[in-house]
N, CA, C and O of each residue as an XYZ file, in Angstrom:
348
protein
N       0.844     -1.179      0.000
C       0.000      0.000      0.000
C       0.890      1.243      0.000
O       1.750      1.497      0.844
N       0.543      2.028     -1.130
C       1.403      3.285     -0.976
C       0.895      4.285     -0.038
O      -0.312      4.501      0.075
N       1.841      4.934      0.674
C       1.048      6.268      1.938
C       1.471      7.320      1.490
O       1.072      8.352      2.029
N       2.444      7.412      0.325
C       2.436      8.756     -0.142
C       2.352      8.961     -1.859
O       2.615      8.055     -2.650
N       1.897     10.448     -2.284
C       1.609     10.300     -3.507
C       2.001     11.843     -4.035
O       1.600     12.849     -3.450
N       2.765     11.871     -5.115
C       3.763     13.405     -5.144
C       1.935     13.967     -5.604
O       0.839     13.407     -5.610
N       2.566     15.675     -6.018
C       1.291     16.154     -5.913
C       0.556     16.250     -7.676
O      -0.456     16.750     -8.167
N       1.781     15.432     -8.200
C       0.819     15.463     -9.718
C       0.467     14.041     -9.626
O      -0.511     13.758    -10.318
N       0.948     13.134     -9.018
C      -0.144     11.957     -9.076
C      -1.495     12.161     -8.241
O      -2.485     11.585     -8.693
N      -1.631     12.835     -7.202
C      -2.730     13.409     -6.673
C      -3.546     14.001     -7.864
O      -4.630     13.532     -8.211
N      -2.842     15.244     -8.564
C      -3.820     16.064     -9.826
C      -4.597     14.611    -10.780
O      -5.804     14.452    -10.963
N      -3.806     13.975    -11.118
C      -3.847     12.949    -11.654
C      -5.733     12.334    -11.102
O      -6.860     12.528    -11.559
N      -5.368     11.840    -10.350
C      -5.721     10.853     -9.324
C      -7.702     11.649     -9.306
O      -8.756     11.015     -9.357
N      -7.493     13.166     -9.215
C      -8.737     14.015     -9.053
C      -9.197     14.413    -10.046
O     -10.356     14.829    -10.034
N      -8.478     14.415    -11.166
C      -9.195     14.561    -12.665
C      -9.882     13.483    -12.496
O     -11.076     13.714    -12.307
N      -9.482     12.004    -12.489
C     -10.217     11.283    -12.928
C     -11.553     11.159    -11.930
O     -12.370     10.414    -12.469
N     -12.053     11.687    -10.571
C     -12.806     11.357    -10.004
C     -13.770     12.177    -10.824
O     -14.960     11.866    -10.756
N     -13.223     13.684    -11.969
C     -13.842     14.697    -12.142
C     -14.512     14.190    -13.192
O     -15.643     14.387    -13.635
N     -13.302     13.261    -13.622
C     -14.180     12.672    -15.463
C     -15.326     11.893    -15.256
O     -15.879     11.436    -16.257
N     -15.761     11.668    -14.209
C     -16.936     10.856    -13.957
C     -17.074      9.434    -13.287
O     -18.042      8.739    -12.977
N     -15.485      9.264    -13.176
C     -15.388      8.215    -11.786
C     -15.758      8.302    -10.633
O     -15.453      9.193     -9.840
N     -16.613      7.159    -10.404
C     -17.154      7.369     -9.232
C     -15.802      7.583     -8.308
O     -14.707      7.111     -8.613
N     -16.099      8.493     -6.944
C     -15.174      8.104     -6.063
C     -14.678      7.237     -5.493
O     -13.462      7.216     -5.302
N     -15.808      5.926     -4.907
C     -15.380      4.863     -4.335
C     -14.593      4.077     -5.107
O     -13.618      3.469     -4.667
N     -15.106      4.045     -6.679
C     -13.865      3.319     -7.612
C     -12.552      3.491     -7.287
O     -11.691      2.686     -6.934
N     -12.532      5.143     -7.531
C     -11.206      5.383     -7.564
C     -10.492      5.487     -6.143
O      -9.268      5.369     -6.197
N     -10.935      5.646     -5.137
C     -10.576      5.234     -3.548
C      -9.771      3.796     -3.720
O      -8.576      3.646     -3.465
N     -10.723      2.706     -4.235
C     -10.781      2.059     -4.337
C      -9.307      1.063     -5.130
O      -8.435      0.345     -4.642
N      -9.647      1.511     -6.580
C      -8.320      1.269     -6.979
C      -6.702      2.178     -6.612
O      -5.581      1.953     -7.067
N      -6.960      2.771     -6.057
C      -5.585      3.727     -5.536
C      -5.325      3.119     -4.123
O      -4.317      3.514     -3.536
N      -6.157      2.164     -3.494
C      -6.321      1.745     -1.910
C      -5.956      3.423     -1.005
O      -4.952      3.676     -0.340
N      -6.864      4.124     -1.217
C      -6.976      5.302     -0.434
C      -8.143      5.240     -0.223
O      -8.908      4.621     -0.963
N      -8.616      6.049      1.131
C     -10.118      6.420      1.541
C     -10.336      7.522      1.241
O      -9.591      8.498      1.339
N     -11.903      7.418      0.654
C     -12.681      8.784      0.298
C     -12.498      9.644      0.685
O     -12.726     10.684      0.067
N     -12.032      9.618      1.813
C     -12.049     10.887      2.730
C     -10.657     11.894      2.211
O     -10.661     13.125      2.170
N      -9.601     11.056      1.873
C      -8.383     11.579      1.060
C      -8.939     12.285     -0.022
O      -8.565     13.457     -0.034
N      -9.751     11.958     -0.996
C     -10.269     12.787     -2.104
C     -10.474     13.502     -1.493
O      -9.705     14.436     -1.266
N     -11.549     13.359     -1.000
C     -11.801     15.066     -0.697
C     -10.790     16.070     -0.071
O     -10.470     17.211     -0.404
N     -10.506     15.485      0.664
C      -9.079     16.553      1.441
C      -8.552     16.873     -0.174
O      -8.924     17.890     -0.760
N      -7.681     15.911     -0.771
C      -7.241     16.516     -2.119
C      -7.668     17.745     -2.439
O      -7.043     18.797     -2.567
N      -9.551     17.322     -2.628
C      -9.674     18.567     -3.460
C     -10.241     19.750     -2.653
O     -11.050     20.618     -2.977
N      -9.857     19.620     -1.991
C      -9.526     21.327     -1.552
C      -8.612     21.734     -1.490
O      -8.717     22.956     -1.593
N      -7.434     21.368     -1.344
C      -6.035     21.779     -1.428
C      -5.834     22.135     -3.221
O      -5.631     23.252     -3.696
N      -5.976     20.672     -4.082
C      -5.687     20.401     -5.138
C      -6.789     20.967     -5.587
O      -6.508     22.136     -5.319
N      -7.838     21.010     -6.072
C      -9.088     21.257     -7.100
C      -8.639     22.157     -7.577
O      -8.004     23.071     -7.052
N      -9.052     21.918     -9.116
C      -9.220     22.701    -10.181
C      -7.521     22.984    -10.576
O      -7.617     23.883    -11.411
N      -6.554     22.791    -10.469
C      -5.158     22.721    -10.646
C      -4.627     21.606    -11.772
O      -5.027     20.442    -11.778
N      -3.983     21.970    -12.408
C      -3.053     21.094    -13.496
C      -1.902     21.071    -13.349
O      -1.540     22.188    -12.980
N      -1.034     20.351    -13.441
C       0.464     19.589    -13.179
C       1.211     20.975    -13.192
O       1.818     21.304    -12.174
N       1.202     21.606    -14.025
C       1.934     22.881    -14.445
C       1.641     23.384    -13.027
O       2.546     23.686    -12.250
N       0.346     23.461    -12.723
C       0.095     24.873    -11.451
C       1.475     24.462    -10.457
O       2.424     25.223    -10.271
N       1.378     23.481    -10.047
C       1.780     22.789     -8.883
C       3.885     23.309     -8.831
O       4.687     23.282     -7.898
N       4.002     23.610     -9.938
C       5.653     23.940     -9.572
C       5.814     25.830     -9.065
O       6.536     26.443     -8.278
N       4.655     26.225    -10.065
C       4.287     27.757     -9.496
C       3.870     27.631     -8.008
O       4.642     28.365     -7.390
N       3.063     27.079     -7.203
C       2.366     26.665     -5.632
C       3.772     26.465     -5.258
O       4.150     27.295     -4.431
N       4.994     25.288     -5.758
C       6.018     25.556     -4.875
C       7.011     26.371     -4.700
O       7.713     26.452     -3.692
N       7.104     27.078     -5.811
C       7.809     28.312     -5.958
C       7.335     29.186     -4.615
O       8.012     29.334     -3.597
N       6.151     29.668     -4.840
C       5.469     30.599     -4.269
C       5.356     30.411     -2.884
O       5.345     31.437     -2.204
N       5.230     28.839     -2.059
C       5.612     28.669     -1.379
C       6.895     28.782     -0.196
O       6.970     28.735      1.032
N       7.818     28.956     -1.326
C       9.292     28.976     -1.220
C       9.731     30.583     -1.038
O      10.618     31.088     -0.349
N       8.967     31.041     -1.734
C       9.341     32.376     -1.602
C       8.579     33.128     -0.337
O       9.192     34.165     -0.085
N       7.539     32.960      0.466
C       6.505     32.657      1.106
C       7.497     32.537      2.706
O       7.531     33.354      3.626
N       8.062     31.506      2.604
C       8.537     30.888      3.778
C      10.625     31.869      3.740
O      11.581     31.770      4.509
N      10.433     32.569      2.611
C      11.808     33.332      2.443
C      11.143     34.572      3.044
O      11.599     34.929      4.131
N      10.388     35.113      2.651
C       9.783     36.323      3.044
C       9.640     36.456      4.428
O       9.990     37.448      5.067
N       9.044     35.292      4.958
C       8.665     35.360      7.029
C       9.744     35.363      7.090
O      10.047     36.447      7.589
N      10.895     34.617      6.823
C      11.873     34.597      7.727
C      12.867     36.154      8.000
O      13.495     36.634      8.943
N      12.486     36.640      6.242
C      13.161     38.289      6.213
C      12.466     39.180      7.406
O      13.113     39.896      8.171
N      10.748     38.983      7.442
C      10.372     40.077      8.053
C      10.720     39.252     10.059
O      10.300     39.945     10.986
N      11.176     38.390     10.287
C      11.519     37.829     11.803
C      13.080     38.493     12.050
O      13.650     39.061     12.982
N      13.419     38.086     10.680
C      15.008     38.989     11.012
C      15.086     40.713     11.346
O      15.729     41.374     12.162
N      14.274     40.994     10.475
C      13.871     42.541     10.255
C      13.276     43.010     12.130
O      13.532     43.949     12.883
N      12.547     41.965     12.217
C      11.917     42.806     13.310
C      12.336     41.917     15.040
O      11.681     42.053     16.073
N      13.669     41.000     14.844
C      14.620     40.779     15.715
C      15.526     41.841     15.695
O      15.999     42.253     16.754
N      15.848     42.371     14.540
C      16.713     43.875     14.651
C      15.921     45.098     14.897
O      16.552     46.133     15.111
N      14.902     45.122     14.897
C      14.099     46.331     15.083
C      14.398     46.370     16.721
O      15.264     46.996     17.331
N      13.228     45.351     17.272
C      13.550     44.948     18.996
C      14.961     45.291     19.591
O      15.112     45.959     20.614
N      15.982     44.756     18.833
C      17.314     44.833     19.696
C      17.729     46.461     19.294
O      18.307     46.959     20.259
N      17.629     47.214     18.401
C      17.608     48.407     18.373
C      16.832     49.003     19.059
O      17.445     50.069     19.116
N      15.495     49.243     19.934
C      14.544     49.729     21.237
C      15.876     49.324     21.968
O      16.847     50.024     22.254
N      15.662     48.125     22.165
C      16.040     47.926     23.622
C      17.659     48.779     23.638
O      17.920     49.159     24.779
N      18.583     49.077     22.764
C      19.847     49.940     22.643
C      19.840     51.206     23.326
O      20.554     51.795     24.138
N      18.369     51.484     22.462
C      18.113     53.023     22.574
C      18.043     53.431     23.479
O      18.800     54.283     23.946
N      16.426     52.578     24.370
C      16.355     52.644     25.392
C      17.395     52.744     26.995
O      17.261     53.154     28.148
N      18.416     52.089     26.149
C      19.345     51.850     27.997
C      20.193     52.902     27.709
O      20.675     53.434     28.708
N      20.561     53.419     26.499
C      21.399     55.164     26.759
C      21.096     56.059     26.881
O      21.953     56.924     27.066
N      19.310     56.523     26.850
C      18.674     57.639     27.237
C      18.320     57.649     28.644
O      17.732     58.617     29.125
C-alpha cells in the first residue's frame, strides 16, 4: 500500500474522479479512503500539473519572506532595547 503520492499523481488521481469516476472506484483502486479525495480537493481542485511547480515556488518564496520580516523585526527589537538603555 502506498502512503504517499507526489502532488501530480494526486492532480492525476482528481481529474479522474472529475471525469466521472465514481469516487469509491477510484478510492478504491488507488487503496486510499474517500475521505483523502476530498481533502485533495480542496487543497488540489481545479489545478493542473503545471500549477503545482508555481504553488512551490510561491511557497518557497513565502517561507523566504517570514523569515526576512523575523530577522527585520529581531533587529528592530534589539535596536529599542539599545536606545532605550542610553537615554
Amino acid at each position: 500500500m502506498k502512503k504517499r503520492f507526489t502532488e501530480v499523481q494526486i492532480i492525476r488521481i482528481l481529474q479522474e474522479v472529475d471525469s466521472g469516476t465514481p469516487t469509491s472506484e477510484v478510492a478504491r483502486q488507488y487503496d486510499i479512503h474517500q475521505k483523502t479525495i476530498y481533502n485533495w480537493r480542496s487543497k488540489y481542485g481545479g489545478m493542473e500539473p503545471s500549477d503545482i511547480q508555481k504553488m512551490k515556488l510561491l511557497e518557497e518564496e513565502n517561507n523566504r519572506l517570514k523569515r526576512l520580516v523575523a530577522d527585520v523585526s529581531l533587529d528592530n527589537q534589539v535596536l529599542k532595547d539599545v536606545n532605550s538603555k542610553n537615554w
